[in-house]
Backbone as CSV, one residue per row, in Angstrom:
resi,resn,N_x,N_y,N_z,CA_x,CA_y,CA_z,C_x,C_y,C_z
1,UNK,111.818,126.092,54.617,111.853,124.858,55.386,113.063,124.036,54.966
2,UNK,113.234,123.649,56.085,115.100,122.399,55.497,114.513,121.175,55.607
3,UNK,114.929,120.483,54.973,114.700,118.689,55.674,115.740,117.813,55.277
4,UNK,116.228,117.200,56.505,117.441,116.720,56.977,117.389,115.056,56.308
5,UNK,118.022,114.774,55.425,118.206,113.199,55.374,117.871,112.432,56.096
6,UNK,118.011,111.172,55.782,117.420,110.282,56.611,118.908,109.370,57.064
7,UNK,119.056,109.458,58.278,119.771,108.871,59.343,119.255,108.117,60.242
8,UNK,120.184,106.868,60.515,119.336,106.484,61.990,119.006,107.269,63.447
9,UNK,119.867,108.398,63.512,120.303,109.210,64.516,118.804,110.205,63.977
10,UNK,118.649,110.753,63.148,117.825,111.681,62.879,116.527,111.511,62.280
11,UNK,116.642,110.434,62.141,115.026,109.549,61.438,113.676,110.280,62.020
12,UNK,113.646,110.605,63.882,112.555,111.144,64.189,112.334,112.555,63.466
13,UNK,113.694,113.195,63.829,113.892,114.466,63.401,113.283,114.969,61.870
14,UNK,113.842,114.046,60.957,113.347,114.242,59.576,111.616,113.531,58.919
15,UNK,111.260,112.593,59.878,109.928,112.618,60.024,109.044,113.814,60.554
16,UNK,109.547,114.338,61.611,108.519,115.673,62.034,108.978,116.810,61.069
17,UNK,110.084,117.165,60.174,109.766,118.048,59.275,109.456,117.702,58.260
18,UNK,109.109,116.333,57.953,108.544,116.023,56.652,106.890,116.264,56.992
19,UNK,106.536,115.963,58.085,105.283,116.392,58.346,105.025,118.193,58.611
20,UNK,105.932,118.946,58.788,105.543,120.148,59.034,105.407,120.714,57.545
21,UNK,106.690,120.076,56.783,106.155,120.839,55.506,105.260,120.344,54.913
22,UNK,104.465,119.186,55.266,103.866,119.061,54.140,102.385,119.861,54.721
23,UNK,102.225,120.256,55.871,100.958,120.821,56.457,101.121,122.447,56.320
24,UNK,102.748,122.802,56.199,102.505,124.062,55.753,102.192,124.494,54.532
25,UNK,102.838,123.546,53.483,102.422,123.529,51.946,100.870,123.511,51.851
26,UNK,100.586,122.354,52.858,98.652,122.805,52.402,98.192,123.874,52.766
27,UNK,98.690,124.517,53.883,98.025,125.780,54.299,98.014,126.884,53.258
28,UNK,99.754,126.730,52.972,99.949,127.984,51.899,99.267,127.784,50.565
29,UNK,99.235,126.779,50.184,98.073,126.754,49.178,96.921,126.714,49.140
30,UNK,96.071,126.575,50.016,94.591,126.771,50.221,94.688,128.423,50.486
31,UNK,95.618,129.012,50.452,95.520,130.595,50.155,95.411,131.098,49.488
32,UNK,96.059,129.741,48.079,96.416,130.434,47.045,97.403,130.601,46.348
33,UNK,98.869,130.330,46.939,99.845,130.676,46.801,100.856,129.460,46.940
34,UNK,101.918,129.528,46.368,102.979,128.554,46.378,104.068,128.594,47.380
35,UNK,104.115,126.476,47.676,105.057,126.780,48.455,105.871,125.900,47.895
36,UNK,107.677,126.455,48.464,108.555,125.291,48.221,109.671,125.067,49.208
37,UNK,110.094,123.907,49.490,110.897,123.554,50.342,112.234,123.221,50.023
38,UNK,113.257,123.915,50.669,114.579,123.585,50.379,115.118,122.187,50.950
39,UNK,115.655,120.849,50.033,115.967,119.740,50.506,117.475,119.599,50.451
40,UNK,118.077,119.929,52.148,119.410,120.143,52.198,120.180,118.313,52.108
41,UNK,121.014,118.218,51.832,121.967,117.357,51.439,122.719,116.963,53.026
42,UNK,122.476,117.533,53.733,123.025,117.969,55.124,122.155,116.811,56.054
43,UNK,123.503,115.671,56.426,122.811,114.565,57.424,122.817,114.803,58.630
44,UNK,122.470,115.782,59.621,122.615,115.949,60.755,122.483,117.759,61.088
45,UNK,121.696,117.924,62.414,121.847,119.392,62.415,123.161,120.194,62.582
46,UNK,124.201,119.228,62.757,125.457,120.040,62.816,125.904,120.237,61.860
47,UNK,125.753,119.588,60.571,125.819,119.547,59.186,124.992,120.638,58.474
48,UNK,124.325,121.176,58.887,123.185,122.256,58.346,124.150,123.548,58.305
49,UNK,125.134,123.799,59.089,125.911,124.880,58.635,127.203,124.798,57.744
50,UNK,127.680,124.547,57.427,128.744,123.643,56.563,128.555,124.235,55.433
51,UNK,129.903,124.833,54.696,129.681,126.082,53.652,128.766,124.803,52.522
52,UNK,129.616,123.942,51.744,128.514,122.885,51.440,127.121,123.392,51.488
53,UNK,127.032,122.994,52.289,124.997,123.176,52.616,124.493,124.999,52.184
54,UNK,125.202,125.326,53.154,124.630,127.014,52.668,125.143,127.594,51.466
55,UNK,126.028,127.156,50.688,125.983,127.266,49.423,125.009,127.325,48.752
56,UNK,124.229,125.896,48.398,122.812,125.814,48.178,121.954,126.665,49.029
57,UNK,121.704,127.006,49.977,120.819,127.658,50.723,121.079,129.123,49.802
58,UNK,122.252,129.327,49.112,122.339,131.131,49.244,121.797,130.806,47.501
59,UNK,121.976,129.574,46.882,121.286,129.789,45.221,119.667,129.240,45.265
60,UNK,119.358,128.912,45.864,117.650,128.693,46.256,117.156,129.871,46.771
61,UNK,117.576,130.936,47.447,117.203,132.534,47.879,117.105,132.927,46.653
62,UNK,118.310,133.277,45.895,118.770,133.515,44.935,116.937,133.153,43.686
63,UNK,116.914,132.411,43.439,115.944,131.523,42.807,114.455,131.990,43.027
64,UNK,114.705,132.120,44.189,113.002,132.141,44.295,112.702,133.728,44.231
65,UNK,110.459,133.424,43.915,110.136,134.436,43.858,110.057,135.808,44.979
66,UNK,110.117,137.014,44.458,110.093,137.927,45.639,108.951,138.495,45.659
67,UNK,108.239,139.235,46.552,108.822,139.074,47.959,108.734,137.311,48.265
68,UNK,109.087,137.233,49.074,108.502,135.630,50.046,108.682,135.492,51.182
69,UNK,107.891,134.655,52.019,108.472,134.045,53.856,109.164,132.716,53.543
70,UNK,109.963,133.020,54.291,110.277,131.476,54.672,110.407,130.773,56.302
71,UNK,110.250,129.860,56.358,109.915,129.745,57.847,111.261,128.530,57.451
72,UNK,112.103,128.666,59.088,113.539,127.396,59.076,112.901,126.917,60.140
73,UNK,113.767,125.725,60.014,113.274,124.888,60.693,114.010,124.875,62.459
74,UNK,115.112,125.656,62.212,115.587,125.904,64.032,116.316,128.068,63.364
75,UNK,116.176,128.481,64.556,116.742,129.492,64.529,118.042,129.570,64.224
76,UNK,118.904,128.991,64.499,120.220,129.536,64.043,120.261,129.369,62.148
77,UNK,119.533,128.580,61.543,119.216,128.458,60.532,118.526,129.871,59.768
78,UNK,117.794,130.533,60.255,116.883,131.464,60.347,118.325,132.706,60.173
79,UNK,119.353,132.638,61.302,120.352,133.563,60.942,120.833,133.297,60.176
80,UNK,121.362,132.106,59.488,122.012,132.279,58.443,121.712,132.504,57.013
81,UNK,119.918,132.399,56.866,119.263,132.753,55.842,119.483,134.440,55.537
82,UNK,119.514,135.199,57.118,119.707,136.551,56.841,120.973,136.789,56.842
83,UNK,122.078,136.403,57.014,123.244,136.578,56.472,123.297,136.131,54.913
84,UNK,123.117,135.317,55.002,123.419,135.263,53.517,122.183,135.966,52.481
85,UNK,121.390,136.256,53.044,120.352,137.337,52.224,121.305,138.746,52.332
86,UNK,121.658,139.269,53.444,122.151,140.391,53.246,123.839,140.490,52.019
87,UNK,124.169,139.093,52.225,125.418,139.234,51.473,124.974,139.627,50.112
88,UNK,123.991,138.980,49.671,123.512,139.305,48.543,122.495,140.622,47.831
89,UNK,122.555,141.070,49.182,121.710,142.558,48.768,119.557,142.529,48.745
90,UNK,119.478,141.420,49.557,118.357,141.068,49.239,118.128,141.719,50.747
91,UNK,117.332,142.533,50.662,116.717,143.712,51.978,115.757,142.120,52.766
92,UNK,116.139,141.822,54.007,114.960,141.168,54.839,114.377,142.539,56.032
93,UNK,113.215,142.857,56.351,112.192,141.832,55.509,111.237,142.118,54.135
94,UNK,111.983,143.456,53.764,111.476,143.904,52.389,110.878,142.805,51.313
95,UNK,112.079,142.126,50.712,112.042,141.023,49.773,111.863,139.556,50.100
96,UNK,112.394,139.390,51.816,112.671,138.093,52.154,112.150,138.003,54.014
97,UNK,110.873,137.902,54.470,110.402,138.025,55.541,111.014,136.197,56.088
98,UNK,111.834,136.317,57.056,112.466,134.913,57.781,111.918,134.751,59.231
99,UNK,111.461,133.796,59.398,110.876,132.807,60.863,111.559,131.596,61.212
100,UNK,111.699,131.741,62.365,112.671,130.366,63.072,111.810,129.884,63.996
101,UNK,112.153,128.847,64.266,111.618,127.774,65.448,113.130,127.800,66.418
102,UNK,112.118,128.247,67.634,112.660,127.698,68.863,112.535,129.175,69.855
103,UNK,112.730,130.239,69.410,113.033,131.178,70.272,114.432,131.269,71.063
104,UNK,115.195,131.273,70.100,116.415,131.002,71.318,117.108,132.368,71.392
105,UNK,116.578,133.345,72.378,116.884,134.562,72.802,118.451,135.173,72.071
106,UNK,119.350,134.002,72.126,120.705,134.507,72.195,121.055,134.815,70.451
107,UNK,120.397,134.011,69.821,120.388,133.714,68.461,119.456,135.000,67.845
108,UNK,118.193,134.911,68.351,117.527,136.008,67.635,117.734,137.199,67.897
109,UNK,118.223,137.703,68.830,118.666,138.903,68.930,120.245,139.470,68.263
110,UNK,120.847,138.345,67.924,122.253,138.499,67.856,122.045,138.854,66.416
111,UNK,121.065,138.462,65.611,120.719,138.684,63.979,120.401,140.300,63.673
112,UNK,120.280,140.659,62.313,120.084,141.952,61.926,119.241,141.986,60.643
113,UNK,117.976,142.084,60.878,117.565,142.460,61.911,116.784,140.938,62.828
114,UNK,116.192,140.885,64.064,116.450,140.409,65.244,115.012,138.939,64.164
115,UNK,115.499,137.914,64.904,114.216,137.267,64.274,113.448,136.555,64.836
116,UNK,111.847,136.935,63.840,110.612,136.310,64.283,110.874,134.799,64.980
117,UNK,110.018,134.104,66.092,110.286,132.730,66.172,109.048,132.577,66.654
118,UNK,109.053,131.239,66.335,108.207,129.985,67.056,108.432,129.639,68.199
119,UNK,107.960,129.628,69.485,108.630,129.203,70.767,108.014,127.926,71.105
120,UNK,108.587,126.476,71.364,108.071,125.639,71.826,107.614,125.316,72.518
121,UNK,106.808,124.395,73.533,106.243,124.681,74.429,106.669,122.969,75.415
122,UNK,107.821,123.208,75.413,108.924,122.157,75.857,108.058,121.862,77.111
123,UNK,107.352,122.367,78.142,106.610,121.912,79.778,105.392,121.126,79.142
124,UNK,104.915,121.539,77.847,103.862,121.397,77.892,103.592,119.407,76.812
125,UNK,105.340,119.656,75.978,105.798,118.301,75.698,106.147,117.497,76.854
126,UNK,106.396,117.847,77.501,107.410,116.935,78.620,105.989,116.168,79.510
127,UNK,104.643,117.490,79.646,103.603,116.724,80.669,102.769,115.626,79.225
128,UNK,102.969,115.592,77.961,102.141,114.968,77.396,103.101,114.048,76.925
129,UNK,104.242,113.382,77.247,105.080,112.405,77.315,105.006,111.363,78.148
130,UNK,104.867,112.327,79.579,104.536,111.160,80.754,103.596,111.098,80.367
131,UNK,102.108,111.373,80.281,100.578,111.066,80.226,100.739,109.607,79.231
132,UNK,101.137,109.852,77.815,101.505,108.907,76.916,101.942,107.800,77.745
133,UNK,103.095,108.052,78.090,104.000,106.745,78.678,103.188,105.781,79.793
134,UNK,102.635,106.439,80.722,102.062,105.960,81.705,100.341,105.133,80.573
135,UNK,100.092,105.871,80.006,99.147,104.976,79.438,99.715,103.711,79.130
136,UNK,101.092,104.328,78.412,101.482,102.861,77.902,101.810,101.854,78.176
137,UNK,102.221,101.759,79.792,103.040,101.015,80.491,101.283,100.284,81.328
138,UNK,100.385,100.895,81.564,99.365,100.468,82.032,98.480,100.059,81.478
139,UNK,98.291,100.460,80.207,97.272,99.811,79.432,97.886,99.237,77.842
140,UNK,98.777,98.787,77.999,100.141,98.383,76.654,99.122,98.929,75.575
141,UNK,98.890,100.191,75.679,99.058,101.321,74.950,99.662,101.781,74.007
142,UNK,99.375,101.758,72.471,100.443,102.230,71.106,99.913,103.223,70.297
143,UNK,100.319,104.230,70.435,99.393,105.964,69.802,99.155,105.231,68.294
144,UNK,98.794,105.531,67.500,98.856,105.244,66.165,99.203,106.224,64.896
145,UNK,99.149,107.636,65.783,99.370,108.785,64.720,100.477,109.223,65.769
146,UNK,100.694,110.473,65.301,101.829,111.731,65.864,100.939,112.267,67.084
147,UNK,101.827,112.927,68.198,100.760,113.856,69.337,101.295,114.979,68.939
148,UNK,100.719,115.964,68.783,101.253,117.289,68.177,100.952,117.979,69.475
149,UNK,102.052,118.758,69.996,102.232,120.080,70.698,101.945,120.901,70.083
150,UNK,100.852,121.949,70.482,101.062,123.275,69.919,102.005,124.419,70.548
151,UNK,102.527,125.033,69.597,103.487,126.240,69.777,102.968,127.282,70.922
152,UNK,103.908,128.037,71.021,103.753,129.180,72.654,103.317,130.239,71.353
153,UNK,102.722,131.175,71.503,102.795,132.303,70.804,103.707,132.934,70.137
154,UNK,103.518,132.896,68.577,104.696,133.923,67.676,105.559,134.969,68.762
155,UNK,106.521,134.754,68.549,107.609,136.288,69.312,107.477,137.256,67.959
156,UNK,107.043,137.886,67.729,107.408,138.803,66.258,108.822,139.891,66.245
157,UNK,109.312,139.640,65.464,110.483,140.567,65.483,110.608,141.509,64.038
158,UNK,111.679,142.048,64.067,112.235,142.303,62.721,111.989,141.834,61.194
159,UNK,112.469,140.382,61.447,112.932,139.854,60.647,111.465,139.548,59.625
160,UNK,110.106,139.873,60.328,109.033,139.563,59.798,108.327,140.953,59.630
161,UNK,108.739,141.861,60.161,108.604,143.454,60.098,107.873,144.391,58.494
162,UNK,107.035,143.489,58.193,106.347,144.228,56.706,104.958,144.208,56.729
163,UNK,104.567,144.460,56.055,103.497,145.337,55.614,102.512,145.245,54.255
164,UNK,101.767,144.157,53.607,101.363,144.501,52.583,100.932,146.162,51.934
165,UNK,101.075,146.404,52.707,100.264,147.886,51.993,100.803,148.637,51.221
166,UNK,100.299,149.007,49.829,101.520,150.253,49.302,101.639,151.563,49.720
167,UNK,100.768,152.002,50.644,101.078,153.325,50.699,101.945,153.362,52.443
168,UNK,103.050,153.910,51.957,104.022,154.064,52.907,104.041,154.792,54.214
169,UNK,103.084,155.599,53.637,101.956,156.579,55.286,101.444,155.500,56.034
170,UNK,100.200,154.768,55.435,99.818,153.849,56.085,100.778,152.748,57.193
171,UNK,101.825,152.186,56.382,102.773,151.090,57.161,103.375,151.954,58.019
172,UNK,103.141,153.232,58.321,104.200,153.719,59.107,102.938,154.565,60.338
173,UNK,102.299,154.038,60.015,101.252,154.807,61.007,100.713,153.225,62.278
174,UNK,101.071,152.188,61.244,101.108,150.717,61.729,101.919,150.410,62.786
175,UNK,103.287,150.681,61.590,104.333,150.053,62.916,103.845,150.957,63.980
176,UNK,103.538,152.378,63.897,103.932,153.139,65.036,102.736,152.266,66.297
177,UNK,101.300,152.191,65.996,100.838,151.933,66.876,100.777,150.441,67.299
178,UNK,101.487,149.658,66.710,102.242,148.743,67.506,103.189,148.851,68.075
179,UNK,104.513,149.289,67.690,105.360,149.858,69.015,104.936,149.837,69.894
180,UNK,104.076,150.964,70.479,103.503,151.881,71.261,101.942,151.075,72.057
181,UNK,102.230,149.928,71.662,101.096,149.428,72.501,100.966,148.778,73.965
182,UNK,102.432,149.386,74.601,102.478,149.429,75.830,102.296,150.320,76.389
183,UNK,101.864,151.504,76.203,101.456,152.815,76.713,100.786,153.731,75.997
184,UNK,99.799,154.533,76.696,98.730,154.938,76.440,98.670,155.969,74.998
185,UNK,98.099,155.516,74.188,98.350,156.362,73.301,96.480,157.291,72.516
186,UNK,96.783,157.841,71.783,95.443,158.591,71.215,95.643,158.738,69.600
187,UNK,94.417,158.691,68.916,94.190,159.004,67.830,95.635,160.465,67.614
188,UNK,95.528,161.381,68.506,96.009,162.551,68.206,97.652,162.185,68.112
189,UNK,98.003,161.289,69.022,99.335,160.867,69.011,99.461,160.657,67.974
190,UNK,98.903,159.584,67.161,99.296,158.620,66.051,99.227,160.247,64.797
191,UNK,98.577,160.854,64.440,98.302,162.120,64.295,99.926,162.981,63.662
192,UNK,100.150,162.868,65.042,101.504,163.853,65.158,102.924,163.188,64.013
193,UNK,102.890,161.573,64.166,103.421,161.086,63.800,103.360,161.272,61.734
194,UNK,102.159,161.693,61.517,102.142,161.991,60.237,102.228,163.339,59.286
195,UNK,102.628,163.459,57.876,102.522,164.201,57.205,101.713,165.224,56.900
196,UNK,100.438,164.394,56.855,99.025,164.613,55.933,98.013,164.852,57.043
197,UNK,97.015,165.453,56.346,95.769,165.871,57.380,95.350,164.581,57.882
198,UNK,94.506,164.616,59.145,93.522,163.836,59.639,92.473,163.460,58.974
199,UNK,92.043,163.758,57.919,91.108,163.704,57.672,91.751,162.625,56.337
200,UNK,92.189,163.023,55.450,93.511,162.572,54.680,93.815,160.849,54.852
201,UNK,94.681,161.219,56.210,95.065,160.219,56.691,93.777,158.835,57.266
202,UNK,92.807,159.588,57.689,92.104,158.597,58.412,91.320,157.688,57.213
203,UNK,91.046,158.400,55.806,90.502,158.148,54.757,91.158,157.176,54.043
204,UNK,93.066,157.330,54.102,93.512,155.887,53.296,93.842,154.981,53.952
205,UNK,93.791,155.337,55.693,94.167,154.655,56.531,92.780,153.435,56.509
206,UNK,91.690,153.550,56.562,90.111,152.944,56.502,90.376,152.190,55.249
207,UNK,91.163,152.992,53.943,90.686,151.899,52.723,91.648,150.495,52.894
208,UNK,92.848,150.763,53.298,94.096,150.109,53.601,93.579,148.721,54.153
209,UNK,93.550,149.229,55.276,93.250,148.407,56.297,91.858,147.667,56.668
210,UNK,90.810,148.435,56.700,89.232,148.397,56.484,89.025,149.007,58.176
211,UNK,89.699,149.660,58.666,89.203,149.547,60.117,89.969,151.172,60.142
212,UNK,89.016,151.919,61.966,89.503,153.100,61.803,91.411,153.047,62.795
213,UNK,91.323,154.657,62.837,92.801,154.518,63.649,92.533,154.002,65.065
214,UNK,91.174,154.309,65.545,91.144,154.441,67.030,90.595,152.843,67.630
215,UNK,90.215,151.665,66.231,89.655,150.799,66.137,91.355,149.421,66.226
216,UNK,92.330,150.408,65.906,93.260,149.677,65.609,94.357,149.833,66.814
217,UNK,93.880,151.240,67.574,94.914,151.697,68.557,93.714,150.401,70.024
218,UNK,92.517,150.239,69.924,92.042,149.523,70.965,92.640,147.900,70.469
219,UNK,92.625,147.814,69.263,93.178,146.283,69.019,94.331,146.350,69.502
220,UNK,95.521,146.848,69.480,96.887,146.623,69.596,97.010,146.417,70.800
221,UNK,96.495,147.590,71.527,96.465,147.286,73.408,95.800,145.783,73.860
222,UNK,94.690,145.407,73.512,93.971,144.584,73.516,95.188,142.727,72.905
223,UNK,95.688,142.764,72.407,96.615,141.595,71.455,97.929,141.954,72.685
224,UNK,98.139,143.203,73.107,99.275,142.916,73.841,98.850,142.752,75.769
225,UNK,97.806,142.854,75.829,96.949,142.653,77.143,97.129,140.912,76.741
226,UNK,96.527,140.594,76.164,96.338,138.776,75.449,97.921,138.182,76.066
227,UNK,98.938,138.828,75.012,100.208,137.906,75.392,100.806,138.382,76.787
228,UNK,100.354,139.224,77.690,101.062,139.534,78.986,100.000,138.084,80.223
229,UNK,98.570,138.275,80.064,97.782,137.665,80.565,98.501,135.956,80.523
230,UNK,98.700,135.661,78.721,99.097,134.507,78.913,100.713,134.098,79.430
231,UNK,101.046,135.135,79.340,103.391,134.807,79.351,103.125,135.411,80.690
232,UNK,102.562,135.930,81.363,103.317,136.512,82.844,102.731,135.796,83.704
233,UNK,102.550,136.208,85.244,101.965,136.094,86.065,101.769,136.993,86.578
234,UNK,101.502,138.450,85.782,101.586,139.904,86.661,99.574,139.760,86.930
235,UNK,99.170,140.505,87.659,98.133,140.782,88.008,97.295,141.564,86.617
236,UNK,96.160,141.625,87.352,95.275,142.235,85.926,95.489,143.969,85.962
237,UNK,95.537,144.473,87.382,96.196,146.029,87.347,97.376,146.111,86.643
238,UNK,98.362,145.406,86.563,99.227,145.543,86.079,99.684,144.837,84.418
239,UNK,98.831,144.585,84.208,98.280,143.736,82.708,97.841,145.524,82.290
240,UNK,96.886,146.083,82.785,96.196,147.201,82.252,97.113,147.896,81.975
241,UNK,97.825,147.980,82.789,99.104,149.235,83.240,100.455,149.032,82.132
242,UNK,100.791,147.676,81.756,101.881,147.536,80.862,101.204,147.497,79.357
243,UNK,100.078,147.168,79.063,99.119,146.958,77.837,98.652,148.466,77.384
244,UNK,99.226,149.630,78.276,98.591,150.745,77.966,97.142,151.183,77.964
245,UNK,96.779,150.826,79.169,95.491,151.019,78.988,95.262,152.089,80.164
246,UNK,94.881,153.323,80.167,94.897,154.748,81.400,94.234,154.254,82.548
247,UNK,93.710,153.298,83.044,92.815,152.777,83.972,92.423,151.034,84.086
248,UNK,92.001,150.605,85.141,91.864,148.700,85.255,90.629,149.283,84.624
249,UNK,89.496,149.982,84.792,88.327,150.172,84.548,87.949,149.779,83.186
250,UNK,88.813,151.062,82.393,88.758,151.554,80.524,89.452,150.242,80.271
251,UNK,90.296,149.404,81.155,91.288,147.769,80.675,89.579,147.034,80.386
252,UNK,88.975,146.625,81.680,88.063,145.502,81.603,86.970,146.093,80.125
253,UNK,86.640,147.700,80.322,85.317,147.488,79.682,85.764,147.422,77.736
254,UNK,87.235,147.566,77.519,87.741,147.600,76.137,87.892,146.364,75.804
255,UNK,88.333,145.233,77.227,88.841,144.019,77.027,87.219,143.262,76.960
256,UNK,86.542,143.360,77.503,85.411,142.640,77.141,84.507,142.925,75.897
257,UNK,84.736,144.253,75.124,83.820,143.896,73.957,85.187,143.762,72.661
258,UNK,86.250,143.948,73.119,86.793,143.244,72.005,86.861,141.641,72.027
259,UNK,87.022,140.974,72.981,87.203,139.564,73.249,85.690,138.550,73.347
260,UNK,84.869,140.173,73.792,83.457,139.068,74.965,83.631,138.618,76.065
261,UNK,84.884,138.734,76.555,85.013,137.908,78.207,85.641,138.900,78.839
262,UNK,85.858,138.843,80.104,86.507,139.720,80.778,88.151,138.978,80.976
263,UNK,89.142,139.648,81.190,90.608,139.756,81.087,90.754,138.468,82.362
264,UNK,90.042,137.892,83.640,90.236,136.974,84.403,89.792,136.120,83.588
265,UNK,88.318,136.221,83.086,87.948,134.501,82.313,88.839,134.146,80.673
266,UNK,89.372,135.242,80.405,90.399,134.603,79.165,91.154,134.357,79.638
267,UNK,92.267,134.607,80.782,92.996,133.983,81.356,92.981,132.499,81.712
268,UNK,91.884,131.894,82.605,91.418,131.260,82.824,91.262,129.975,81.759
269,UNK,90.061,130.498,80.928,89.980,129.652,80.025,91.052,128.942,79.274
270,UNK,91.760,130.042,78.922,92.626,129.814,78.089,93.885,128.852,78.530
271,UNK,94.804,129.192,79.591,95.361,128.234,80.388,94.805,126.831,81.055
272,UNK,93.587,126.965,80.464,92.767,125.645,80.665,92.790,124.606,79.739
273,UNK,92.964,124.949,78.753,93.345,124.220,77.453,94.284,123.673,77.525
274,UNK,93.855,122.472,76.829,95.281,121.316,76.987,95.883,121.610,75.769
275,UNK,97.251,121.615,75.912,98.406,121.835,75.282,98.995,120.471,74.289
């Protein structure tokens, strides 16, 4: 996390990341685990790249414990954590798993490898601005706390691409059936992809994880049915059809006992929720 001085120009700015870190620090510690925040010297976001500033940014990497996440506070920030991780030989996301805010297509893809983001949900600020305002102007109306937007769904990329697990069969039997969770896949597929017997495999695959292969190949389809339902406007045949699922039929009756609802009422519901 960065947090930007205090300016008159940036005062809002460095109030909402003084509040993000301090809600991510509680999270990460009610886990268990430590968090710490890098406090850049840098008065302005144009100032955040400035050898100056990432100087410090590359001896605070340097510093801290490994592995770790770090989440920046805008994406292009996020690239320059992995540049300067790679200058230094520090494998992301081996040693150093990096997350950005914003999603900005041009930025995260342009990185190596490509990075995780936060996508904002800028339509969904803009309708709870007017709502605010119009209260305010009609009923001289004064919020008293923050209105928090919630985020669009994680983009996952690369840059967050790991694995607690030690056994290296396992993470690789993972990534595969995530990849692959746009088209139809089978226990036997995932299968082919390995070394070791089935029997072998399905045994450290269960201790690993706690769940079987064929328990994990219906989840993956199922999580990527979820983000097409909510990011597209394609139909539910065609939700089935890009989610990998061989039929709308085997879509509804997998999607309702993993979820409980059927693939129209999570839709539904869910876009029903105020933002």
């Amino acid at each position: 996390c960065l947090q930007v001085k205090e300016q008159t120009n940036y005062l809002a700015a460095t109030m909402l990341i003084n509040i993000l870190i301090g809600q991510t620090g509680l999270t990460v510690q009610a886990a268990g685990f430590k968090c710490e925040a890098f406090e850049t010297l840098a008065t302005g976001w144009e100032k955040l790249h400035e050898e100056q500033n990432l100087s410090g940014v590359a001896e605070w990497l340097r510093a801290l414990p490994k592995p770790v996440g770090i989440l920046c506070c805008i994406d292009s920030m996020a690239y320059e954590v992995i540049r300067l991780s790679r200058e230094r030989r520090l494998l992301v996301p081996d040693r150093i798993a990096v997350c950005g805010v914003d999603n900005r297509l041009w930025i995260c893809n342009l990185a190596n490898p490509a990075i995780t983001s936060i996508p904002l949900d800028g339509a969904a600020a803009g309708r709870g601005a007017i709502r605010l305002l119009v209260r305010m102007i009609r009923r001289r109306y004064r919020p008293q706390a923050p209105v928090y937007i919630p985020p669009l769904p994680l983009e996952a990329r690369g840059s967050t691409d790991v694995y607690s697990f030690a056994d290296a069969e396992v993470v690789r039997v993972i990534r595969y059936i995530r990849d692959h969770a746009n088209v139809p896949i089978s226990v036997e597929d995932v299968l082919a992809q390995s070394f070791i017997s089935r029997r072998g495999l399905e045994i450290r695959y269960k201790e690993a994880t706690g769940e079987t292969l064929q328990r994990s190949i219906w989840r993956a389809h199922t999580e990527r049915a979820k983000q097409l339902l909510l990011e597209s406007q394609l139909s539910i045949a065609e939700v089935a059809d890009q989610a990998g699922f061989s039929s709308h039929a085997v879509f509804n009756v997998r999607f309702q006992r993993e979820t409980g609802t059927s693939p129209t009422k999570f839709r539904r519901r869910e876009l029903r929720k105020p933002r």
